[in-house]
N, C-alpha and C positions, 0 to 999 in steps of 0.2 A: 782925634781920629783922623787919620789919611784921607784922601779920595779913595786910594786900592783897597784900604780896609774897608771902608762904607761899599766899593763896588762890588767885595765878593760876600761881607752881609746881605746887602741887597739881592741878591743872585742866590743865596739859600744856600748855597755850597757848603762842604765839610771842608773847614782849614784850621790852623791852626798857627797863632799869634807867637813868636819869637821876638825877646826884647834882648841887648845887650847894652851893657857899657860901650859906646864908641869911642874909641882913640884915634886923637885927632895926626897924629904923627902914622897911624898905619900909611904902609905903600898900596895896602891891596883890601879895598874895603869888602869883596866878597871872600878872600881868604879869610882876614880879620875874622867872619860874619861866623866862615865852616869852628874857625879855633876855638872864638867866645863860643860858642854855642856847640861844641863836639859833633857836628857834623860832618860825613865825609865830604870833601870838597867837591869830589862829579856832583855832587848832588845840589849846588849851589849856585844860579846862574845870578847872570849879571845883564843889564839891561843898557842896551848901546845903540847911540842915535848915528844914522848913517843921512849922508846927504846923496838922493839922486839924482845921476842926470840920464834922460831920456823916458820918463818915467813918468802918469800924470800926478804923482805926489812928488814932492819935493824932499820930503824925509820920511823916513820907513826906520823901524824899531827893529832892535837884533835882539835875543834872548840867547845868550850861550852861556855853559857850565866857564865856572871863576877859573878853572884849570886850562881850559884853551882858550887861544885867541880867534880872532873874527876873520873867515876870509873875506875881504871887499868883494873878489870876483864873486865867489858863491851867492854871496848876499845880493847881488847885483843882477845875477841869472836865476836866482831863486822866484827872484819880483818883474822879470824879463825887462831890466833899465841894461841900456849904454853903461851906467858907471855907477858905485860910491866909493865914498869916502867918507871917513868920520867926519860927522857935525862938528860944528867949533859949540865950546860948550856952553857959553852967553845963549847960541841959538837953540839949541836942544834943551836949556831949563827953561828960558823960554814958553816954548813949543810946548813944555809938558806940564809945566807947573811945579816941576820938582828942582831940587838942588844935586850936583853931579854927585856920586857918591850914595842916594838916595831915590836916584829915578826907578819907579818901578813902571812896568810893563801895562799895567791897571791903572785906569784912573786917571785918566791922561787929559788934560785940557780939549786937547782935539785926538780926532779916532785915526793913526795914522797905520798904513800897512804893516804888519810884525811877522816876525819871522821867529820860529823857535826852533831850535838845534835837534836834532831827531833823536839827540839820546836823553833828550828828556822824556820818551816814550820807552824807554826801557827803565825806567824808577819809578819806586810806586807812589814816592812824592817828590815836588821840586822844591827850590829855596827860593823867593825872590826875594828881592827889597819890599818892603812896604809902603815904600813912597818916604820914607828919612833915616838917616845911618841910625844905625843900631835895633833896626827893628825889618823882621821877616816876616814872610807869610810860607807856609808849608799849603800845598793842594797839590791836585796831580795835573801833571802833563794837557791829559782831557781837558779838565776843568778851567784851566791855564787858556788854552787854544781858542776855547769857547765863550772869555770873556773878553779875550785883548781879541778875539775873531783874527786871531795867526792862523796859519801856514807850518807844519813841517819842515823842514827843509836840514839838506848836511849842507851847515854852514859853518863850522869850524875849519881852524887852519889846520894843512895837515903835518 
């Protein structure tokens, strides 16, 4: 059992457990995630550690669907910082307790600011990791916001 598993048992929430075969040669562990498991890809996000500067946290958690990428600026005015950029990833597994490919948003070592893409508020459930490849969690957007305690935000590139 994960930390983000034990987090959203503990929390009494409705979700539901996704396992896959992981393949270690995938390029794209949340696409990988949509294929094994026949989910549309919008509905799969991916959990990405940013570095700020100007900001009293030092790293802040992104949540965006597997099919877009992360704007830094957004992400950076979303949290009102001067600047990010992606974490280097020795310091983001780190930081969360997870390994790249498998960080979920849940469950995290330390409670750092998170940020979720706002069209995860237009589905009626997300996809995240569950904290190691080949395994997701399904809950909704709400439920999501309310346990990593995110933010909304349009943080995709456009």
């Amino acid at each position: 059992m994960t930390p983000a598993v034990m987090a959203v048992k503990k929390a009494k929430i409705q979700y539901d457990l996704l396992e896959y075969s992981h393949d270690a040669a995938a390029e794209s562990y949340g696409l990988e995630a949509a294929e094994k498991l026949a989910l549309e890809p919008g509905s799969v996000f991916k959990t990405l550690l940013v570095s700020l500067t100007g900001h009293r946290s030092n790293l802040a958690v992104a949540v965006v669907p597997v099919t877009h990428s992360l704007s830094l600026k957004a992400m950076a005015k979303a949290l009102g910082a001067k600047k990010a950029e992606m974490a280097d990833p020795v310091v983001a597994e780190r930081s969360t307790g997870y390994v790249v490919g498998g960080i979920s948003p849940l469950g995290q070592k330390k409670s750092l600011p998170t940020v979720i893409d706002t069209t995860a508020q237009l589905l009626p459930l997300v996809h995240i990791s569950a904290g190691r490849r080949g395994l997701e969690i399904a809950l909704t957007a709400k439920d999501l916001a309310t346990l990593s305690r995110g933010i909304f935000a349009q943080i995709t590139a456009e």
